[in-house]
N, C-alpha and C positions, 0 to 999 in steps of 0.2 A: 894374438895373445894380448891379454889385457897387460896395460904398462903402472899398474898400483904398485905399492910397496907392497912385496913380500911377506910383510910383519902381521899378524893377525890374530884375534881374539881365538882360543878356545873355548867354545860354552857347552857346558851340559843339556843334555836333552830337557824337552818339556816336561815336565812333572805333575801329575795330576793334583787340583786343591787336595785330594785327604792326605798326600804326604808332607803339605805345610800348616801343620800343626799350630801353629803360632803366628797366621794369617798370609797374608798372598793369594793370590787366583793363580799359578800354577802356573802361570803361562811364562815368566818372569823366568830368564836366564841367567843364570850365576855361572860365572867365569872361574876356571880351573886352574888353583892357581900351585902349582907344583916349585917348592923351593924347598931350603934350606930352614925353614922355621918350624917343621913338623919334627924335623932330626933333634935340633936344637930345644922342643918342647918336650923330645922324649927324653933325652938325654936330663933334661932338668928334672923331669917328673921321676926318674932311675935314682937322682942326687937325691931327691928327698925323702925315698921310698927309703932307700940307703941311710938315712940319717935318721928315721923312726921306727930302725929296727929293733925289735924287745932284746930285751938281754936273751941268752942262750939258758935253755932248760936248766943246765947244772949251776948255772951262775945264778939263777933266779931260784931256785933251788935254795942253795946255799944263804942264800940272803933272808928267804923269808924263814927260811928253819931258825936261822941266829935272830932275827926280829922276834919271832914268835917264841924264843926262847927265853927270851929277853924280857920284854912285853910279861909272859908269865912269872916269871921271876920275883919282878918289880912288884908284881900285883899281889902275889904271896905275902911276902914282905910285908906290903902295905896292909893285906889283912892278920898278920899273925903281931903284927905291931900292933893294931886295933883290938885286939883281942887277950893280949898278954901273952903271944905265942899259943895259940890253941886251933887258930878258925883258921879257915879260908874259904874263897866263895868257889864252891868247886865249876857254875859255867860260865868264869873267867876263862876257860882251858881254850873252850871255842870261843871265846868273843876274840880271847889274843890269834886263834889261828886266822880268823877273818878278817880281822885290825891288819895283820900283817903280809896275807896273801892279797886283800883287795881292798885295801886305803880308802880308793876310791867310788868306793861306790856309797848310795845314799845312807844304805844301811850302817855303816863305820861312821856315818856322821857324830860327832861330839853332845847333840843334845838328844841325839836318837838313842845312844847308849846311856846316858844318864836317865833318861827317862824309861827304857823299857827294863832297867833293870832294878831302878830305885819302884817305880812302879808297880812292876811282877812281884817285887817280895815282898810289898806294899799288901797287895792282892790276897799271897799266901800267909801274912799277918793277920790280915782282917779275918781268914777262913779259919785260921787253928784258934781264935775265938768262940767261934761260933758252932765248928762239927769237926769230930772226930777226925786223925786222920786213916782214912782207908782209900782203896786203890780209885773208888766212884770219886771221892771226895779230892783225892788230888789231880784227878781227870779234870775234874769243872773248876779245880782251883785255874789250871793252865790256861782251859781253854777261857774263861771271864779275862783273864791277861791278856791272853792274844786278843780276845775282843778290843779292851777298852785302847792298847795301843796302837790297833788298826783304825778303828777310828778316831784317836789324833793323829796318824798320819804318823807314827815314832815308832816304827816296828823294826828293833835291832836284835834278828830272831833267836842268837844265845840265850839274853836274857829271859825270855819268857821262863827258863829252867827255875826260876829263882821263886815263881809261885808254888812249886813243888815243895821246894826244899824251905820256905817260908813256914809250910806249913808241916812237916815233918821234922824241919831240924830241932833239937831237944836246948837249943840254948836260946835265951830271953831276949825279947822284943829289943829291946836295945842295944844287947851284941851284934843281933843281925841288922840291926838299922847301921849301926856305926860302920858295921863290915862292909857292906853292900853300897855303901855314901862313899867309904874309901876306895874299894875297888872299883867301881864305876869311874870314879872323878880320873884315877889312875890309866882305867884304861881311855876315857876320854880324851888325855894328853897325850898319850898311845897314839890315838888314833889321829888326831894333828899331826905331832910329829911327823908319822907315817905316809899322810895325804903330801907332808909340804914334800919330803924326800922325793917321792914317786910323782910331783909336777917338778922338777928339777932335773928329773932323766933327760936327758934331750928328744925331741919330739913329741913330748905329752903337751898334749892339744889342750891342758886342763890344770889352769893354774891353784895355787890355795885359797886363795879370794872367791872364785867360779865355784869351788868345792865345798866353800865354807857356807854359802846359799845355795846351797844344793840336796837343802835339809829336804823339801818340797816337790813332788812328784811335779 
């Protein structure tokens, strides 16, 4: 019997080149190293799984029903203020339910909303100059909207509504300008707000800075 030390490498079999993906010739032994750091790595990865868990349905629930309550509210206000008590821009309703269900994404960005909304009824102004309104006429009012904000890149898809109603609503270029510049601006800060709240959660990967240049596909 041989008189070596006892002590000894365990090594994994030969491995053929196509299961080293990321170079080696296969022949090359790697040693099997069974400890305490796999336990210790799941255990951490458990902590942090743990620590990015979303709020619960009812709690998130709750929260964005009173945001998007809120959020609509404000925006009322702000257009029946602009207005003398008369107007409001009715698709505020969805921009606030998306402002406050999903902060985060690019569409709720601040100048995506100021833009597709000041712009669509931009759209529906320039058209109740020029043609009647009927059901074709407010078809192609929308759809030229949704064009022209898809290509700048500023598609926050409530507003498109506002080429509709641009062109249908019976009050003067200038109410619907004033209303549509207040509402927007309103829900713009909505939507900040909203973004910083929801990078504040604990483990949202996605602070306000990140979000605020995140106008851009």
């Amino acid at each position: 019997m041989s008189e070596h030390s006892s002590t000894s490498t365990v090594a994994g079999p030969s491995l053929p080149s196509a299961a080293h993906p990321f170079g080696g010739d296969g022949g090359d032994h790697t040693p099997l190293v069974i400890n305490g750091g796999a336990k210790e790595a799941g255990d951490a990865a458990a902590q942090s799984a743990a620590d990015r868990r979303p709020m619960r349905r009812i709690e998130r629930g709750l929260v964005c029903s009173v945001a998007c309550g809120a959020v609509t509210y404000v925006a009322i206000q702000g257009g029946e203020w602009t207005s003398g008590g008369r107007l409001y821009l009715a698709s505020l309703f969805s921009s606030a339910v998306l402002v406050a269900t999903a902060p985060t994404l690019r569409q709720c960005h601040p100048a995506r909303i100021l833009t597709s909304h000041i712009g669509s009824m931009g759209v529906g102004l320039v058209a109740r100059m020029v043609v009647p309104a009927t059901p074709l006429t407010i078809a192609m009012s929308v759809s030229v909207a949704l064009c022209l904000v898809l290509v700048f890149d500023a598609l926050h898809p409530p507003a498109i509504a506002n080429a509709g109603i641009g062109l249908v609503a019976p009050e003067s270029i200038s109410e619907l300008l004033s209303l549509v510049a207040v509402t927007s601006f309103l829900l713009a800060g909505a939507a900040v707000a909203a973004a910083g709240l929801a990078s504040a959660i604990p483990g949202r990967s996605m602070s306000l800075s990140q979000f605020w240049w995140r106008r851009r596909r």
